[in-house]
PLY file of the C-alpha trace (Angstrom):
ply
format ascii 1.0
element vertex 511
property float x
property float y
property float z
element edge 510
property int vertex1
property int vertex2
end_header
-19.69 -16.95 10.94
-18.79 -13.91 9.06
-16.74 -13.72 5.28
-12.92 -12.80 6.35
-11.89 -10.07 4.87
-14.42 -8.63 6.67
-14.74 -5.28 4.75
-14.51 -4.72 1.38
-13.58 -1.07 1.15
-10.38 0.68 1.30
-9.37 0.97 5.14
-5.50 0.98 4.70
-2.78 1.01 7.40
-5.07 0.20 10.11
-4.22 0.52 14.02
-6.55 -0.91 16.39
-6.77 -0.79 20.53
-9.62 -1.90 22.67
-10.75 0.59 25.86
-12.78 -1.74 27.92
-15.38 -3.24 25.65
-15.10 -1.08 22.74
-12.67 -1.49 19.84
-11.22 1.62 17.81
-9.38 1.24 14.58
-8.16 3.93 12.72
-6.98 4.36 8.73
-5.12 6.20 6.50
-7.69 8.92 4.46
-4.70 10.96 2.34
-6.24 13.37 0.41
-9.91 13.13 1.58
-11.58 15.56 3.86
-12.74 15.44 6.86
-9.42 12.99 7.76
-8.37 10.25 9.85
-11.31 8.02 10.21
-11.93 6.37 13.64
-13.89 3.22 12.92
-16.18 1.68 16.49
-16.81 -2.14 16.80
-18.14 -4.50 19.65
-16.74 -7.42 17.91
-14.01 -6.76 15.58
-16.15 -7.78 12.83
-18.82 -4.74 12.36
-17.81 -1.21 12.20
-18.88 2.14 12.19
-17.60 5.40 12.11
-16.71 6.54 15.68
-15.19 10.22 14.70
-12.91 11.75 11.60
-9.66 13.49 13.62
-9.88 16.76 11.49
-11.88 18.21 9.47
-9.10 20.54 7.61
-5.70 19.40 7.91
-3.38 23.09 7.18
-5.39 24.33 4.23
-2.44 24.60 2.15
-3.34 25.47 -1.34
-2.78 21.85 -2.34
-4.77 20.47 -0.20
-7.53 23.09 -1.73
-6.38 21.73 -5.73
-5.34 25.59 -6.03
-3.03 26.09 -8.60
-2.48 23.42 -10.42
-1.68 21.58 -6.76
-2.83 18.63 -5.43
-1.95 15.93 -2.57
-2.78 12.98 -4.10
-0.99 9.80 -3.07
0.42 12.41 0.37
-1.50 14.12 3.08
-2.02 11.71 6.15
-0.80 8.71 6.32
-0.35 5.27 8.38
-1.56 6.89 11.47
-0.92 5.31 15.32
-3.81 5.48 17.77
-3.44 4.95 21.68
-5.50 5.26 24.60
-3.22 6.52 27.59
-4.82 7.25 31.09
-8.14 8.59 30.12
-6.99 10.55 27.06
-6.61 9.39 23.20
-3.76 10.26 21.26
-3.30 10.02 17.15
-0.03 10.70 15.41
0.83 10.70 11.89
2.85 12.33 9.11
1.69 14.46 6.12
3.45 13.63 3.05
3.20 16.87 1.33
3.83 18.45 4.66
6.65 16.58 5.57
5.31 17.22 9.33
4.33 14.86 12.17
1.03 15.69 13.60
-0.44 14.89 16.95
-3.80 14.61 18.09
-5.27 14.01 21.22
-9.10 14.00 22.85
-11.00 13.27 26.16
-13.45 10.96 23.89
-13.36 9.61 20.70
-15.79 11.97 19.34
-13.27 14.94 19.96
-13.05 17.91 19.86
-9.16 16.69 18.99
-6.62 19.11 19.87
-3.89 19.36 17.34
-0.16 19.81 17.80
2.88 19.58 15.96
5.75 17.08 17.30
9.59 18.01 15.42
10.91 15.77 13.08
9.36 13.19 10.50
8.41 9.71 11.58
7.14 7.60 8.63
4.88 4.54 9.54
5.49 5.35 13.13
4.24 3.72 16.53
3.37 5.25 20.33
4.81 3.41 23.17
3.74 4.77 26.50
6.04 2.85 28.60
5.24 1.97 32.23
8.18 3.69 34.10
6.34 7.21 32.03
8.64 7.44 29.38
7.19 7.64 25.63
8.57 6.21 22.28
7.86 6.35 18.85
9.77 3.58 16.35
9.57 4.54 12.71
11.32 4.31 9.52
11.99 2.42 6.43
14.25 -0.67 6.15
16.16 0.86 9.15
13.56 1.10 12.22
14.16 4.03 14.50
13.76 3.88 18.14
13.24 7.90 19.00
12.63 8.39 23.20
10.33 11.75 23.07
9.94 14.61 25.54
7.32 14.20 28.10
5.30 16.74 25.86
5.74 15.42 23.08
6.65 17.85 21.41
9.70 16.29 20.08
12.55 14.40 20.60
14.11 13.90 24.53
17.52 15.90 24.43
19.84 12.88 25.90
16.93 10.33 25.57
16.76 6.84 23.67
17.60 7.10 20.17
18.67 4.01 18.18
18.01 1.71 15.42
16.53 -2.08 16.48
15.84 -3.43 13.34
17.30 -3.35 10.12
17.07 -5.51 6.86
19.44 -7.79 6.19
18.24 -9.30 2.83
17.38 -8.23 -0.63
13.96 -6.71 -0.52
11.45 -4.61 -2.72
10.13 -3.04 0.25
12.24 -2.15 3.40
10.52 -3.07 6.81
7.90 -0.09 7.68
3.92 0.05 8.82
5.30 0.05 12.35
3.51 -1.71 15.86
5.03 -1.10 18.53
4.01 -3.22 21.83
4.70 -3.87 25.38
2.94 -7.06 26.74
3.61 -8.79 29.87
7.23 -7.16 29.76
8.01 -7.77 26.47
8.60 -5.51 23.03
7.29 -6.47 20.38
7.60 -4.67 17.05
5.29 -5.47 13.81
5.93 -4.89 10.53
5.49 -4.90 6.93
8.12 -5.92 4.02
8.15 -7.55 0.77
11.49 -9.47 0.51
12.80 -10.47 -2.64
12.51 -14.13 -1.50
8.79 -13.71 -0.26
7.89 -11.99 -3.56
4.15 -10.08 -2.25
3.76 -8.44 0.90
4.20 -10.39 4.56
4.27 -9.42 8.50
7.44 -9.70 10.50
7.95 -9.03 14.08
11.13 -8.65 16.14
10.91 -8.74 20.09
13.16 -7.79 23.01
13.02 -8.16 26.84
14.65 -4.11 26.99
15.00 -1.49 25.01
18.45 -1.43 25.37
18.99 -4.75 23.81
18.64 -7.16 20.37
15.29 -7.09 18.73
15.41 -10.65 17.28
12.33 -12.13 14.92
11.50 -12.24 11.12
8.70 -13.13 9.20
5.78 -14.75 11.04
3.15 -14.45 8.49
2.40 -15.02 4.77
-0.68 -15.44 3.09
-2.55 -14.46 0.24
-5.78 -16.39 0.85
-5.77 -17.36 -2.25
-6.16 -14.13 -3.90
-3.76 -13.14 -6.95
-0.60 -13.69 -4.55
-1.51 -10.60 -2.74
0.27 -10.64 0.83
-2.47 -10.11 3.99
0.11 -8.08 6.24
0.36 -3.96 8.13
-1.18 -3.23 10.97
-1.93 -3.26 14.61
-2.97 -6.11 17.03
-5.35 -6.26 20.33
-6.50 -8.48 22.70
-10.06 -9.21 23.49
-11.72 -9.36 26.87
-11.01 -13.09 27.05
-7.72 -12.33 26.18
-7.41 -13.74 22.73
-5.45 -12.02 20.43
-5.97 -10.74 17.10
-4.42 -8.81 14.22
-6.22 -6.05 11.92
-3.90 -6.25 8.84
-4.91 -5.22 5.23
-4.56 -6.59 1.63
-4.34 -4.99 -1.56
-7.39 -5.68 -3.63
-6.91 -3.75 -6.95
-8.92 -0.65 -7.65
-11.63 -0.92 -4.63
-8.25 -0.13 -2.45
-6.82 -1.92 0.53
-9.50 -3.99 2.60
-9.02 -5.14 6.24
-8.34 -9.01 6.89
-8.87 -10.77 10.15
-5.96 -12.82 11.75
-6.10 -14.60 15.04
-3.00 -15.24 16.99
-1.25 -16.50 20.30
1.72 -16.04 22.00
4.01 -18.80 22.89
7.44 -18.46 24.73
7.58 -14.79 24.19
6.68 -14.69 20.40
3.36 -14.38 18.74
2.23 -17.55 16.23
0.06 -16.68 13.59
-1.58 -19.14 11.31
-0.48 -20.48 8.33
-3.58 -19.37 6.71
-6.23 -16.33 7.56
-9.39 -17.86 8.17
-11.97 -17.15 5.27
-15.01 -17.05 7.67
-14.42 -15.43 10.99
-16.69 -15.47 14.27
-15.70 -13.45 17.26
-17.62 -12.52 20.73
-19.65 -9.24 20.83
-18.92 -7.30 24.27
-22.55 -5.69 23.04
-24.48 -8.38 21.74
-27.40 -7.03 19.04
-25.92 -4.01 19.18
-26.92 -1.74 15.39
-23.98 -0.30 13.57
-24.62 2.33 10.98
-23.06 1.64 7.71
-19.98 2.65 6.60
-21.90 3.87 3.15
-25.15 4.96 2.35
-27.80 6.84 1.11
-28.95 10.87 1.46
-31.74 12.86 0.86
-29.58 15.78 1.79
-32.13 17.09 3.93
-30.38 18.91 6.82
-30.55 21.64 9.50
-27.94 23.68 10.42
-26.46 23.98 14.29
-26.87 26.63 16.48
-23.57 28.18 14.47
-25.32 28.09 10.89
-22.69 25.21 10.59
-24.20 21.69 8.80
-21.83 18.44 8.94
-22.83 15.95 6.33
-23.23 12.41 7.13
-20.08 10.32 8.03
-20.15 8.13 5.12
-19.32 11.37 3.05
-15.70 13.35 2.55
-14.81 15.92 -0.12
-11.88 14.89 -2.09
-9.21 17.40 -1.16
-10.47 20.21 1.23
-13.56 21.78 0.17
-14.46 25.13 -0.71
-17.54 26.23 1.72
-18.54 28.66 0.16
-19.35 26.90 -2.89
-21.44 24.53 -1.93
-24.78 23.88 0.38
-27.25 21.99 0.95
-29.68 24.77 2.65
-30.15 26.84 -0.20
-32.96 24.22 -1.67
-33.77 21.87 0.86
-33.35 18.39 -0.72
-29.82 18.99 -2.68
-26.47 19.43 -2.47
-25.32 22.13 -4.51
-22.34 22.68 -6.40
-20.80 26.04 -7.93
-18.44 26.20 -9.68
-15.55 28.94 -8.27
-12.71 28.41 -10.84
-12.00 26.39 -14.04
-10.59 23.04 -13.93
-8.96 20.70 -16.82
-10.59 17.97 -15.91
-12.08 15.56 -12.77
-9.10 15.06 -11.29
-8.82 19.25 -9.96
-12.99 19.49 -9.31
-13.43 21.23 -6.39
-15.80 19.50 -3.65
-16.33 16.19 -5.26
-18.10 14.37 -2.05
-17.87 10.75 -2.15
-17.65 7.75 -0.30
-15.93 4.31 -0.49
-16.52 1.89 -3.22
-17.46 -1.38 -2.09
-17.48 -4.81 -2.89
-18.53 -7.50 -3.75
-20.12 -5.16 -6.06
-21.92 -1.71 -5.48
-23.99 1.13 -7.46
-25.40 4.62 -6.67
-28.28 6.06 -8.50
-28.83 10.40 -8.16
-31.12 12.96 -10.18
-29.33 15.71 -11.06
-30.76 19.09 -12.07
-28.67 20.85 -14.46
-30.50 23.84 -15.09
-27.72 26.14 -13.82
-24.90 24.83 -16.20
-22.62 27.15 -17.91
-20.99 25.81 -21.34
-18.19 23.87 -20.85
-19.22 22.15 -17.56
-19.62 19.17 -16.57
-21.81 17.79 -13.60
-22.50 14.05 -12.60
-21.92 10.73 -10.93
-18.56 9.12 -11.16
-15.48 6.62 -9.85
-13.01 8.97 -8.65
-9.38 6.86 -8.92
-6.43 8.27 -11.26
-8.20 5.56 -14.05
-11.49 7.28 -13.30
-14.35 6.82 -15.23
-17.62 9.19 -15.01
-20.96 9.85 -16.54
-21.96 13.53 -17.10
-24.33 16.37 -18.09
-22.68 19.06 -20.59
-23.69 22.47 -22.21
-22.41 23.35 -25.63
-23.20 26.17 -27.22
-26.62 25.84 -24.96
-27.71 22.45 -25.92
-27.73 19.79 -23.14
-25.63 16.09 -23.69
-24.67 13.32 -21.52
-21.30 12.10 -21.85
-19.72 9.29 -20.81
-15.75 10.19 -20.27
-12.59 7.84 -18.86
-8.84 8.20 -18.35
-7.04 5.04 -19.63
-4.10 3.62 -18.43
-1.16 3.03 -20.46
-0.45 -0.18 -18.80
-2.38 -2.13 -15.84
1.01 -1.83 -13.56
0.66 0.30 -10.04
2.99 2.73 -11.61
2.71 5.59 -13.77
0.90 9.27 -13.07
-2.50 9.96 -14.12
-2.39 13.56 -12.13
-2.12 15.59 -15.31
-4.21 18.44 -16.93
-5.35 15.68 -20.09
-9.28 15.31 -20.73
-10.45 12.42 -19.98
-11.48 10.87 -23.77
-15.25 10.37 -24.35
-16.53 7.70 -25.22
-20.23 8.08 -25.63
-22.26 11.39 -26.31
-25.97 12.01 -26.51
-28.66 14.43 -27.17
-30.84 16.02 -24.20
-34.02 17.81 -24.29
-34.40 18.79 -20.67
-31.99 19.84 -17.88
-33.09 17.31 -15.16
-31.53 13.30 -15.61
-31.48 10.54 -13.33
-27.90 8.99 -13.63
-26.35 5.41 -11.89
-22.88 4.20 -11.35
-21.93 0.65 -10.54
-18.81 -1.09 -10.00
-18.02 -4.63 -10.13
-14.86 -6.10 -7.68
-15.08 -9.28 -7.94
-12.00 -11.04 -8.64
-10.09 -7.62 -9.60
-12.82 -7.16 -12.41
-13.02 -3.15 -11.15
-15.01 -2.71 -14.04
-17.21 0.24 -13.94
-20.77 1.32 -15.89
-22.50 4.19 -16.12
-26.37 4.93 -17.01
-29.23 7.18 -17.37
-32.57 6.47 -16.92
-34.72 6.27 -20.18
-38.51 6.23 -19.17
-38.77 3.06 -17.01
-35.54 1.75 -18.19
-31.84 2.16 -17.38
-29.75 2.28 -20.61
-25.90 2.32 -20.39
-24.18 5.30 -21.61
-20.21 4.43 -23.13
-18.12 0.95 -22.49
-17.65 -0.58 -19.77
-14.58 0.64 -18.32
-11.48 -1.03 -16.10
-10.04 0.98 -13.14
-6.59 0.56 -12.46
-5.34 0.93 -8.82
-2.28 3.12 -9.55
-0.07 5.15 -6.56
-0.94 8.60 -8.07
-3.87 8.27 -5.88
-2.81 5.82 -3.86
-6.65 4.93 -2.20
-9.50 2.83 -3.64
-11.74 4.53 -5.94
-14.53 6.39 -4.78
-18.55 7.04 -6.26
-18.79 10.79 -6.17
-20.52 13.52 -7.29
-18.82 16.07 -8.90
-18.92 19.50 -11.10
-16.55 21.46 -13.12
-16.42 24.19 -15.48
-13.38 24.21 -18.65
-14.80 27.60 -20.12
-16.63 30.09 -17.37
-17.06 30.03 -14.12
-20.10 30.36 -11.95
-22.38 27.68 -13.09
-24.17 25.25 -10.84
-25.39 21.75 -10.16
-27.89 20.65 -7.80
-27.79 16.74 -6.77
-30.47 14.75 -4.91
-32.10 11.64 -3.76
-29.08 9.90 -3.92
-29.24 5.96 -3.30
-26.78 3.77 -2.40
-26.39 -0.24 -2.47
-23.70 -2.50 -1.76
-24.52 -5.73 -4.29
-23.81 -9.39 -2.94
0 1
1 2
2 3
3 4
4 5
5 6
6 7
7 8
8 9
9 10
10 11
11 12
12 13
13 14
14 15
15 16
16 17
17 18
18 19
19 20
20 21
21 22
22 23
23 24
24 25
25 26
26 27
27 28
28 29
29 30
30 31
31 32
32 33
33 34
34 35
35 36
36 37
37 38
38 39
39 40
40 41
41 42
42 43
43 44
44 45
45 46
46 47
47 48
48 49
49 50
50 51
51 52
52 53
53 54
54 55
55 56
56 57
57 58
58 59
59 60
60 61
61 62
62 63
63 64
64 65
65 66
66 67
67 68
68 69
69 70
70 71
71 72
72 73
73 74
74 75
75 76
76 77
77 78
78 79
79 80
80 81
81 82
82 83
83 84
84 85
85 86
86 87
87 88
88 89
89 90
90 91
91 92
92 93
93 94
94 95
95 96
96 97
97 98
98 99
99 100
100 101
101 102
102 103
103 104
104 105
105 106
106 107
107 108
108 109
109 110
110 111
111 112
112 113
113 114
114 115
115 116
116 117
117 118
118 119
119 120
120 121
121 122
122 123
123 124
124 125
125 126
126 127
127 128
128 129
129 130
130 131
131 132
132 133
133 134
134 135
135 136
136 137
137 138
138 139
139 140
140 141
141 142
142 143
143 144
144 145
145 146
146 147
147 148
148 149
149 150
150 151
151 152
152 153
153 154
154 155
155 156
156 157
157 158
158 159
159 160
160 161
161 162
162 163
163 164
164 165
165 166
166 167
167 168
168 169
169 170
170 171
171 172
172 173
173 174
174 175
175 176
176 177
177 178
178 179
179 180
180 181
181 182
182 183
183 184
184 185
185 186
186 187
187 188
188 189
189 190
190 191
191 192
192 193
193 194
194 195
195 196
196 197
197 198
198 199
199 200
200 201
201 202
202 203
203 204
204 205
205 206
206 207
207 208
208 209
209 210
210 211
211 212
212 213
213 214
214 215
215 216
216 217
217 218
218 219
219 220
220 221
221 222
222 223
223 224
224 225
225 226
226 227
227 228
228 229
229 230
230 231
231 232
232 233
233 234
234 235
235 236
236 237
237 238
238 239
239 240
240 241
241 242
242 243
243 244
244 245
245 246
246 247
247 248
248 249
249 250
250 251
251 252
252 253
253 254
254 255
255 256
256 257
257 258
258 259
259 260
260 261
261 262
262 263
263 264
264 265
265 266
266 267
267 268
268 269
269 270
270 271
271 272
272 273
273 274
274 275
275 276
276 277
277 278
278 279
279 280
280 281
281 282
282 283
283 284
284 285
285 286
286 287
287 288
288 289
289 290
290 291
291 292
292 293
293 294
294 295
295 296
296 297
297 298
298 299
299 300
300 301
301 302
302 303
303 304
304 305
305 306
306 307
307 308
308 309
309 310
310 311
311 312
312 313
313 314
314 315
315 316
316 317
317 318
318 319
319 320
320 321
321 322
322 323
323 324
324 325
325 326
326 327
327 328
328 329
329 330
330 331
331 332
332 333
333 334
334 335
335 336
336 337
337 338
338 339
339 340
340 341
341 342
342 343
343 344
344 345
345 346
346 347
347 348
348 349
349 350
350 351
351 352
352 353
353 354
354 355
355 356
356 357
357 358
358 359
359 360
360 361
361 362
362 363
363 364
364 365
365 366
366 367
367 368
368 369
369 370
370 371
371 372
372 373
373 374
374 375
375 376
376 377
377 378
378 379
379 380
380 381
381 382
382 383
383 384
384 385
385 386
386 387
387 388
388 389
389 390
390 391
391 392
392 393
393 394
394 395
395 396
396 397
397 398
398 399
399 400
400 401
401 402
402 403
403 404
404 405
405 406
406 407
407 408
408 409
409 410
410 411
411 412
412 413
413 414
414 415
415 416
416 417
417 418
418 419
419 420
420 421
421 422
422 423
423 424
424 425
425 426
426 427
427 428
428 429
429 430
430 431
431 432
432 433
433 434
434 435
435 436
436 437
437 438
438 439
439 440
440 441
441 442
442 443
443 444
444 445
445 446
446 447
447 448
448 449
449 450
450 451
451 452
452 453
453 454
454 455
455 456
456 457
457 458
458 459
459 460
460 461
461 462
462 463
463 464
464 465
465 466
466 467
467 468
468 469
469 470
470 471
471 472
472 473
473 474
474 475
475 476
476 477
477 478
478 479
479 480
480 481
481 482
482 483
483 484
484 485
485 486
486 487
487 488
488 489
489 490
490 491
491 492
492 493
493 494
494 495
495 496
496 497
497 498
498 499
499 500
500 501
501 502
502 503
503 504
504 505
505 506
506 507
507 508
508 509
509 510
């Protein structure tokens, strides 16, 4: 038996499908580059990363942080995934776009061609129907059924276009996170809401023997688990090889983001039954029994070779917030490290230019890296931090050519979801010492358990680690909208053109 929720990491608005004994789920990544994470399991239970859809969405400047711009909270988001003879097929919206992109691949692994398709579907679902026609159903609080050309390339002139489900009852959030299904005749339609009544997020679905006619259902599932009244509910369902059926839904656990939840259900007299409770330990078959996943985080020595193009591609676990600037960073010009400079002056963490991180994770996690800081300009900063709108950090600094660590945070002003840390304001420092030498050894660690999201930062002293500053609480806010990330990180406040050089950075996920 394995713990249900059976990742603790931020994999939001999941869809999952199964092609013969392989399961793909996919998540929303926003802001973070390469995008659209396709996870692989044999089991539902243990995942790895199968393929990222793009690496670049349009290079807009916000999605480069040019300009005072950003896409925090927007880019991709709630993304459908189907499998549809012999070719997969991703759609999703951009939220600073305000365009629906689709993607589509021979395998999993890509390349994924990218097109366009007219109009703006929020939370929407593919339905490749058997009589060859193709839907999408999308919306907010009023669920659009839109028939599509056979291109796709936008809607059918004369085709299907209706609502099937709308609320009917006070609510704080409309229906959306849209599943659309066809099984054994039937259409069945997920979603999401938080009714007024219900008070925390739950799953509804609605069902109908045509298209033409009355979607009927309501709520099927609510559950926290126990956990601070926070609703398990949002996203897609599949059915194993043995035919069992089970849902891939997400809850909200503070600042380590959104985390993936198990739920098992059947279907009786046309409806699916879920259980009155998600099961805390989970067990499902493998279709490849001892198979080895590679983690979904991890360490680098940031040794790498190019491709026969000059081209390197880091390992999965990594993405740049926002879309990186190549031409600022390596890590071929000193074997060993990745390499930071800086191309343009920034107030503050939140506009750095290629931060790479990966997902905090809990129960608890930390990362350890030496950094060399040798090539710092006054007025930069270059370390190891949380990356969330309440980020906190631990840094090397020049002034006036004398080296200090820092320890630096952005508070909230209250611990509510709401409210915009996305601002040119410092973060305040809290801590601020002396160094004689350029080369430190920092660590980060973050403690989830029970919403603590506390995080701490060190340096090593000699043998020993000392903490640097307070111990400070993250605060999942919408600003960013995703779970906070460990990165690594450099910008300059005064000058241009200094550097940072990163490596032997360790990774551990703490029970």
């Amino acid at each position: 038996m394995y713990p249900n929720p059976m990742i603790w990491a931020d994999f939001p608005d999941l869809d999952v499908i199964r092609v013969e004994d392989t399961y793909y789920m996919v998540s929303t990544t926003m802001h973070m580059m390469p995008g659209c994470v396709i996870l692989r399991s044999y089991d539902l239970i243990h995942w790895e990363v199968a393929s990222y859809v793009y690496d670049v969405l349009d290079n807009t400047p916000a999605q480069r942080l040019e300009d005072g711009q950003h896409i925090y909270g927007q880019g991709m988001w709630a993304p459908t995934l189907r499998y549809h003879k012999g070719k997969f097929y991703v759609i999703f919206v951009a939220n600073d776009t305000r365009r629906t992109y689709l993607y589509t691949a021979d395998s999993v692994s890509g390349p994924w061609a990218k097109q366009y398709i007219e109009g703006f579907y929020h939370d929407c679902s593919l339905l490749f129907d058997d009589d060859g026609r193709t839907y999408l159903i999308y919306g907010n609080a009023e669920i659009h059924l839109t028939e599509l050309k056979e291109d796709l390339s936008g809607p059918k002139p004369g085709g299907l276009n209706r609502i099937i489900v709308k609320e009917s009852e006070p609510y704080h959030l409309g229906y959306e996170g849209a599943h659309f299904y066809k099984i054994d005749g039937r259409y069945y339609a997920f979603f999401i809401h938080i009714s007024k009544a219900a008070g925390r997020r739950t799953q509804a679905c609605f069902a109908a023997d045509s298209l033409e006619g009355e979607f009927t259902g309501g709520e099927v599932f609510n559950d926290d688990m126990g956990y601070f009244n926070s609703g398990v509910a949002q996203g897609g369902i599949v059915d194993t090889p043995d035919g069992k059926w089970v849902a891939v839904l997400f809850q909200d656990h503070g600042a380590v983001g959104r985390i993936p939840v198990l739920v098992p259900l059947r279907f009786e007299n046309g409806f699916p039954v879920f259980p009155k409770e998600a099961p805390k330990m989970i067990e499902l078959p493998s279709t490849r029994p001892g198979y080895s996943y590679r983690p979904l985080v991890g360490s680098d020595d940031f040794h790498y070779t190019p491709d026969e193009r000059g081209k390197v591609r880091l390992k999965d676990v990594w993405q740049w917030n926002h879309t990186p600037d190549d031409a600022l960073w390596s890590v071929t010009d000193k074997p060993g490290v990745y390499r930071i400079r800086s191309g343009k002056l920034s107030p503050n963490l939140t506009f750095a230019v290629n931060t790479l991180t990966q997902r905090a994770m809990g129960p608890a996690c930390e990362a350890t890296v030496t950094l060399d800081g040798s090539g710092l300009k006054d007025g930069d900063y270059a370390g190891l931090c949380f990356l969330i709108g309440t980020y906190g950090l631990i840094a090397l600094t020049k002034e006036a050519g004398r080296s200090y660590l820092v320890m630096l945070a952005r508070e909230p002003q209250d611990r509510s979801i709401f409210g915009n840390l996305v601002d040119e304001k410092p973060g305040t420092e809290f801590a601020r010492i002396p160094v004689f030498g350029d080369v430190v050894t920092l660590k980060a660690a973050g403690n989830f358990v029970n919403n603590a999201d506390e995080c701490m930062f060190y340096y090593r002293d000699g043998a020993d680690w000392k903490q640097l500053g307070i111990t400070h609480k993250m605060i999942y806010k919408l600003d960013h909208f995703m779970g906070c990330r460990i990165g690594l990180f450099l910008f300059s406040t005064r000058e241009i053109g200094g550097t940072a050089d990163f490596s032997d950075f360790q990774y551990q996920v703490l029970s």
